[in-house]
Wavefront OBJ file of the C-alpha trace (Angstrom):
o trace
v -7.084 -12.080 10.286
v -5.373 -9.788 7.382
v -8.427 -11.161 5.360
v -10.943 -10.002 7.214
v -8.745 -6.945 7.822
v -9.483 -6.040 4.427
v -13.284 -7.006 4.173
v -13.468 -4.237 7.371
v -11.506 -1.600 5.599
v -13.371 -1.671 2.369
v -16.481 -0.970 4.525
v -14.478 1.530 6.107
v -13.173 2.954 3.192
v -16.099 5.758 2.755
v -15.284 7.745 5.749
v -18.249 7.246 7.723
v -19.537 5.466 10.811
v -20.060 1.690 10.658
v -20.903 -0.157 13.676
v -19.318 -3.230 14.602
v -22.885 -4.791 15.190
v -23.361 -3.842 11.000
v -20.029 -5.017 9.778
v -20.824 -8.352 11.969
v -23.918 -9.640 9.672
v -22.662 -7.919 6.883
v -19.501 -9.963 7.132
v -20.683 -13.018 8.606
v -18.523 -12.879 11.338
v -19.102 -11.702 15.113
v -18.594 -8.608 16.556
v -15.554 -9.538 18.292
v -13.848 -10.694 15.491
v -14.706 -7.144 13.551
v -12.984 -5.754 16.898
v -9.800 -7.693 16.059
v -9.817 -6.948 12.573
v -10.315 -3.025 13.502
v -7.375 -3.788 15.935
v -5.096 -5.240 13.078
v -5.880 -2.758 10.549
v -4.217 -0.397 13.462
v -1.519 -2.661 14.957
v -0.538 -4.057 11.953
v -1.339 -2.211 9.061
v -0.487 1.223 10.563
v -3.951 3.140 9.681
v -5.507 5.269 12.560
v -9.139 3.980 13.443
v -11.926 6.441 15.331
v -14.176 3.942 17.726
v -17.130 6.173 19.552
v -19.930 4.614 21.654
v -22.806 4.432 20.060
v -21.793 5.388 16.734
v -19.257 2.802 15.742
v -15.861 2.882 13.840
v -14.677 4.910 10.994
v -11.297 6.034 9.671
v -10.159 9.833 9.772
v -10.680 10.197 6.106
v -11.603 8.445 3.168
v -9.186 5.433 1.945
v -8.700 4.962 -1.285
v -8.165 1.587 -2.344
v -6.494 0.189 -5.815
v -8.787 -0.871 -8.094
v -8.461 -2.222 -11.357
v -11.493 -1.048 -13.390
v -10.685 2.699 -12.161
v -6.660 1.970 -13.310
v -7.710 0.368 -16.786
v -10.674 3.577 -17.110
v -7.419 6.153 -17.106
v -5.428 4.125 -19.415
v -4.554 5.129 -23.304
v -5.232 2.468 -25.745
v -1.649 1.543 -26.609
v -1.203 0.659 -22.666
v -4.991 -0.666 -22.389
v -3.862 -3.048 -25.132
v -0.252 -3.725 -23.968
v -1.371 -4.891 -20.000
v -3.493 -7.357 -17.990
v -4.177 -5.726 -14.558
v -4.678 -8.174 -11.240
v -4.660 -6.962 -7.493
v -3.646 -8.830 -4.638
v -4.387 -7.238 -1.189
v -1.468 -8.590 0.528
v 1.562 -10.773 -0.755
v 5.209 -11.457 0.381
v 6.585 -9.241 -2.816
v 5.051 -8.669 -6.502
v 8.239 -9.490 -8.235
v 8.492 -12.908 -6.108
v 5.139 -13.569 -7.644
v 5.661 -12.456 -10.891
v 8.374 -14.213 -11.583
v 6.776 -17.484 -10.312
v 3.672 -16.661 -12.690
v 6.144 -15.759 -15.346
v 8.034 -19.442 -14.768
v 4.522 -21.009 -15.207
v 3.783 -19.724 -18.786
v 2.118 -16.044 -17.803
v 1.386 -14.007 -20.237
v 3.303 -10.549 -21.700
v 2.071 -7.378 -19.989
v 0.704 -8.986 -16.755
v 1.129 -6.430 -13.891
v 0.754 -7.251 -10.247
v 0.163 -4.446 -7.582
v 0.046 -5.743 -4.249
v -1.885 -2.979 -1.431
v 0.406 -4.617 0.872
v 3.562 -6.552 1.131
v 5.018 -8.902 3.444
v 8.630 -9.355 1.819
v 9.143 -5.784 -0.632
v 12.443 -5.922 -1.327
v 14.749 -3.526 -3.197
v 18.303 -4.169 -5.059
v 20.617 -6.272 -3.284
v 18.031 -7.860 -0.918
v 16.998 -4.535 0.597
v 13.582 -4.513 2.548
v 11.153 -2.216 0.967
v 8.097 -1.553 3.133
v 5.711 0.982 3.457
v 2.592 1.956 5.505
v -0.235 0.822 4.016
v -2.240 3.259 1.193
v 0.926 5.048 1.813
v 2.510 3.821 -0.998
v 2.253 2.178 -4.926
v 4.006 -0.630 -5.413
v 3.558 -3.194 -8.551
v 5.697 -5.219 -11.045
v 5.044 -6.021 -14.691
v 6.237 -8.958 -16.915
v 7.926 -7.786 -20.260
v 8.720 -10.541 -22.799
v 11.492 -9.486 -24.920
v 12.385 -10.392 -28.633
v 16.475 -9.062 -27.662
v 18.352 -11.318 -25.254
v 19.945 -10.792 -21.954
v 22.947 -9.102 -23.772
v 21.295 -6.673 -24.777
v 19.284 -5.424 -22.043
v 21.661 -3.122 -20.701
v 20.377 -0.221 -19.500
v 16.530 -1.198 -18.916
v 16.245 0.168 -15.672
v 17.712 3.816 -16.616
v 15.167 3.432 -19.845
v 12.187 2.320 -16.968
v 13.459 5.333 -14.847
v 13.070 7.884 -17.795
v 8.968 6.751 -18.191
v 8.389 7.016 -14.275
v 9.411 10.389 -14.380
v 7.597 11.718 -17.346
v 4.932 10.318 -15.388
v 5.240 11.882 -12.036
v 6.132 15.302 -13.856
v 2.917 15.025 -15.433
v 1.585 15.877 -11.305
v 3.935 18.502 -10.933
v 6.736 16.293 -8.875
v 10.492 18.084 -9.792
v 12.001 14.705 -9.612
v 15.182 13.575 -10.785
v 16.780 10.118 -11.979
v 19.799 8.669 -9.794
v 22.126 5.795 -11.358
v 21.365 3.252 -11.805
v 17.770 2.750 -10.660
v 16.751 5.557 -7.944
v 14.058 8.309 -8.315
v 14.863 11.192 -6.124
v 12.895 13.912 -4.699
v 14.682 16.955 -3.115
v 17.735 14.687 -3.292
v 16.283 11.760 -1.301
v 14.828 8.679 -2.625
v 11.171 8.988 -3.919
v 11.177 5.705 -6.031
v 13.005 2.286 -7.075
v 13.310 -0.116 -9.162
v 13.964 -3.895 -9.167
v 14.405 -5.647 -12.563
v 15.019 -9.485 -12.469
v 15.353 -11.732 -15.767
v 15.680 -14.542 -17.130
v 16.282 -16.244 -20.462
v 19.202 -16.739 -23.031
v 22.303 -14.153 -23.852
v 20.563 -13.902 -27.671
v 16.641 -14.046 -26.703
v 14.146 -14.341 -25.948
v 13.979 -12.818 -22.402
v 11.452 -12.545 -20.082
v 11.798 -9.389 -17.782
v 9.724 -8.520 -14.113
v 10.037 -4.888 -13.390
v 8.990 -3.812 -9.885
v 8.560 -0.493 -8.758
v 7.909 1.229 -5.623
v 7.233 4.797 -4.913
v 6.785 6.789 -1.864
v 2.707 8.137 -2.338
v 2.340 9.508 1.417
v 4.834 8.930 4.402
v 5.789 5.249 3.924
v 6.830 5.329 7.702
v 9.648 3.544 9.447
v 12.520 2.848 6.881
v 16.123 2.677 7.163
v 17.224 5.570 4.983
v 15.961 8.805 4.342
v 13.298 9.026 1.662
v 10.847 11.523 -0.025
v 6.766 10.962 -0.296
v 4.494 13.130 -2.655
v 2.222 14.465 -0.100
v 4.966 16.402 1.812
v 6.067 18.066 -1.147
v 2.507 19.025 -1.868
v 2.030 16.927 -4.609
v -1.684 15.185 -3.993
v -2.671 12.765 -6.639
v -4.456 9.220 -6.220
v -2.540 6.410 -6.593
v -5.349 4.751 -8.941
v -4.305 8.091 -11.099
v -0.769 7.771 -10.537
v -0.471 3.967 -11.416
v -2.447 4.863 -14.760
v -0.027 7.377 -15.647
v 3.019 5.052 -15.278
v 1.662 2.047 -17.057
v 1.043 4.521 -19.828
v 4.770 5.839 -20.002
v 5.749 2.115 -19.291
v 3.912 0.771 -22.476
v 5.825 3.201 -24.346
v 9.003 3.210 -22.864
v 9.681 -0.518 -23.168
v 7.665 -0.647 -26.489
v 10.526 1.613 -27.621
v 13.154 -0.258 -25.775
v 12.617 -3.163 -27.298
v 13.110 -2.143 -31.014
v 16.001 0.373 -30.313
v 17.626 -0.649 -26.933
v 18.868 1.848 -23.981
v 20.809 4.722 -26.749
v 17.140 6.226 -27.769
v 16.863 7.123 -24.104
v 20.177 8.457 -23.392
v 20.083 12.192 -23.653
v 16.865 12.024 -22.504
v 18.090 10.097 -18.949
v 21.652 12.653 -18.963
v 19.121 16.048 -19.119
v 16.836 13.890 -16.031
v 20.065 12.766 -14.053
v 21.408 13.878 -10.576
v 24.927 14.682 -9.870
v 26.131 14.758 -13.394
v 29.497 16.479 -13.180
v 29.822 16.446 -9.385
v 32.131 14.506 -7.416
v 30.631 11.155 -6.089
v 31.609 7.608 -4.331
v 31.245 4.483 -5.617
v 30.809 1.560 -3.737
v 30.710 -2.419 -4.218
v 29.918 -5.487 -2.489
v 33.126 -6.214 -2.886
v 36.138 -3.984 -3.244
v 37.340 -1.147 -2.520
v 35.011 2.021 -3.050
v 36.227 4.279 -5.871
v 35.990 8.232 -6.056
v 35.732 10.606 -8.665
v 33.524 12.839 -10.824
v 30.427 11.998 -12.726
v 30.538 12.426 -16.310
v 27.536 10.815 -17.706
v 26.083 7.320 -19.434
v 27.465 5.529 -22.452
v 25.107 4.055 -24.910
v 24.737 1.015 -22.922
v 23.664 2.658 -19.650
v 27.103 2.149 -17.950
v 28.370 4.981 -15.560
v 31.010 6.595 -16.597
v 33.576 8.285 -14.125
v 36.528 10.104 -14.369
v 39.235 9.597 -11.979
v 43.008 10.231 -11.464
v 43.557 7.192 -13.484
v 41.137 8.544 -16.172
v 37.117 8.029 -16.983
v 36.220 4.483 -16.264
v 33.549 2.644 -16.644
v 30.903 0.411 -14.370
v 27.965 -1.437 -14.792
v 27.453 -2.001 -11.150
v 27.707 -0.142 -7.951
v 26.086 1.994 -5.688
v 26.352 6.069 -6.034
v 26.272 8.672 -3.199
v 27.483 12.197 -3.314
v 30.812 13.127 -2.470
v 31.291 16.398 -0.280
v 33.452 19.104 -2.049
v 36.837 18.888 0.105
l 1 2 3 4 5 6 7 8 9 10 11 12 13 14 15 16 17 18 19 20 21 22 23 24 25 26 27 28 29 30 31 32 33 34 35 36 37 38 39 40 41 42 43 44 45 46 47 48 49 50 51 52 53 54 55 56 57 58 59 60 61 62 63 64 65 66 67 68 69 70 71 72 73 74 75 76 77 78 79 80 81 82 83 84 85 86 87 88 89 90 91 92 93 94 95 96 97 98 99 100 101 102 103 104 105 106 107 108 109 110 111 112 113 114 115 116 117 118 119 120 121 122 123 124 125 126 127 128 129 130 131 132 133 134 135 136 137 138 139 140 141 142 143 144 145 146 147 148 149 150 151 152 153 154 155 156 157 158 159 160 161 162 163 164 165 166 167 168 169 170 171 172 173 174 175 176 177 178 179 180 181 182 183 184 185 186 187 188 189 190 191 192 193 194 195 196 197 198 199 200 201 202 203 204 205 206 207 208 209 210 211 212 213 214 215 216 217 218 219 220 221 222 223 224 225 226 227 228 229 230 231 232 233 234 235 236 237 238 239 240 241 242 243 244 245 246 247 248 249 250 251 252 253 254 255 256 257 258 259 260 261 262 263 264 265 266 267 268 269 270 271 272 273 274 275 276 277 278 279 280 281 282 283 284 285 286 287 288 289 290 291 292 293 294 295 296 297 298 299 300 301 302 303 304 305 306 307 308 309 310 311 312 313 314 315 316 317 318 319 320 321
């Protein structure tokens, strides 16, 4: 049914009245199955659809849909020459698949957006789902010359180029450690980076991202969205704009590592120099005051036993006592 889901809302997608006699033979299917497709774009999918007599079905406003000859149109030539571009309507997560596709000999600079998925997950298994057209969500394979060792402090460098890209539309975002974009101090963005390869190279990186567009709907923490800020830009646009800074970014990254991003991330980062908690999967949470990044992207805290350093961990804000 998602299939023919789709077929319906890309007639849909204009705005307008369609009647569910015309979608029928255009679709080669019969009117009650366009009926139950109208019915799972709003059960399932989460989109509103207007049904009068006589006139036929049509959503509130138009629906933009990805697509990849509009995404590759707003593209600069280093990132035009740097990715392949496919589309997938709906998949369990990007990253799953990319990493599959990666396994199976897929080429450097493939990027996979997915209009919906099944399975989005975060870091540490989190679910990441979103309302559909209310968010962007894609992954890229990066091949790179350095090993594992010494790709410390890739997602900070990938945070860096998604927010010279959504400052491009105005957004006032910030960059949380280790891989959060926030938005009036609640979670806009993340990132999920998953490799594989040898300590001394070559390594083969998937980078997924997903960022808040619209009101992503029911999630389990509180999070930010473009449009209720004000900030109203297509996500065929927006995608455009981040492969661009991506191409660079990682270009960059690859011949100098995480240090030629480092001031850059400190002058972008939240609660630099404020107190903050630190927790683990395992172990006991540790408290004290942000100070900063080293050169390798670790977080550096100082705490009655002096500044220490982690590579892992998750940050919140501490309340002034």
């Amino acid at each position: 049914m998602s299939d023919l889901a789709f077929a319906v809302l890309r007639t849909l997608a204009d705005g307008k009245f369609h009647s569910g006699e015309a979608m029928a033979q255009q679709l080669g299917c019969s009117r009650t199955l366009v009926w139950q497709a109208v019915h799972h774009l709003e059960n399932e999918f989460g989109l509103t659809v207007f049904s009068v007599r006589g006139q036929g079905y049509r959503l509130p406003q138009p629906f933009a849909l990805l697509d990849v000859a509009t995404i590759r149109a707003a593209l600069d030539e280093h990132a035009a020459n740097v990715f392949t571009l496919a589309l997938a309507e709906q998949i369990d997560s990007s990253n799953t698949q990319l990493m599959t596709r990666a396994a199976q000999g897929a080429p450097h600079g493939l990027v996979l957006a997915a209009e919906r998925q099944t399975a989005g997950r975060g870091r540490l298994g989190r679910r990441w789902q979103m309302r559909l057209g209310a968010g962007l969500t894609f992954s890229l394979l990066w091949r790179f010359e350095r090993g594992l060792s010494g790709l410390a402090g890739l997602s900070l460098a990938v945070g860096v180029a998604m927010v010279r890209a959504l400052r491009e539309f105005g957004a006032p975002v910030s960059l949380k450690w280790p891989n959060d974009v926030l938005l009036g101090g609640h979670k806009l963005a993340g990132i999920l980076i998953e490799l594989s390869g040898d300590a001394l190279g070559p390594a083969t990186v998937v980078i997924g991202m997903g960022l808040n567009v619209a009101n992503p709907g029911e999630v389990d923490q509180p999070v930010a969205n473009l449009a209720d800020a004000g900030i109203n830009v297509g996500r065929n646009a927006l995608m455009a704009a981040l492969l661009n800074q991506l191409a660079q970014v990682l270009s960059q990254f690859d011949r100098e590592g995480f240090i030629a991003f480092r001031d850059e991330w400190l002058d972008l980062a939240s609660y630099l120099q404020q107190p903050v908690r630190l927790t683990f999967s395992h172990g006991e949470p540790v408290e004290g005051v942000a100070k900063g990044v080293d050169e390798t992207g670790a977080l550096l805290v100082q705490t009655p036993d002096g500044v220490r350093v982690f590579h892992v961990g998750e940050v919140s804000l501490r309340p002034q006592a």
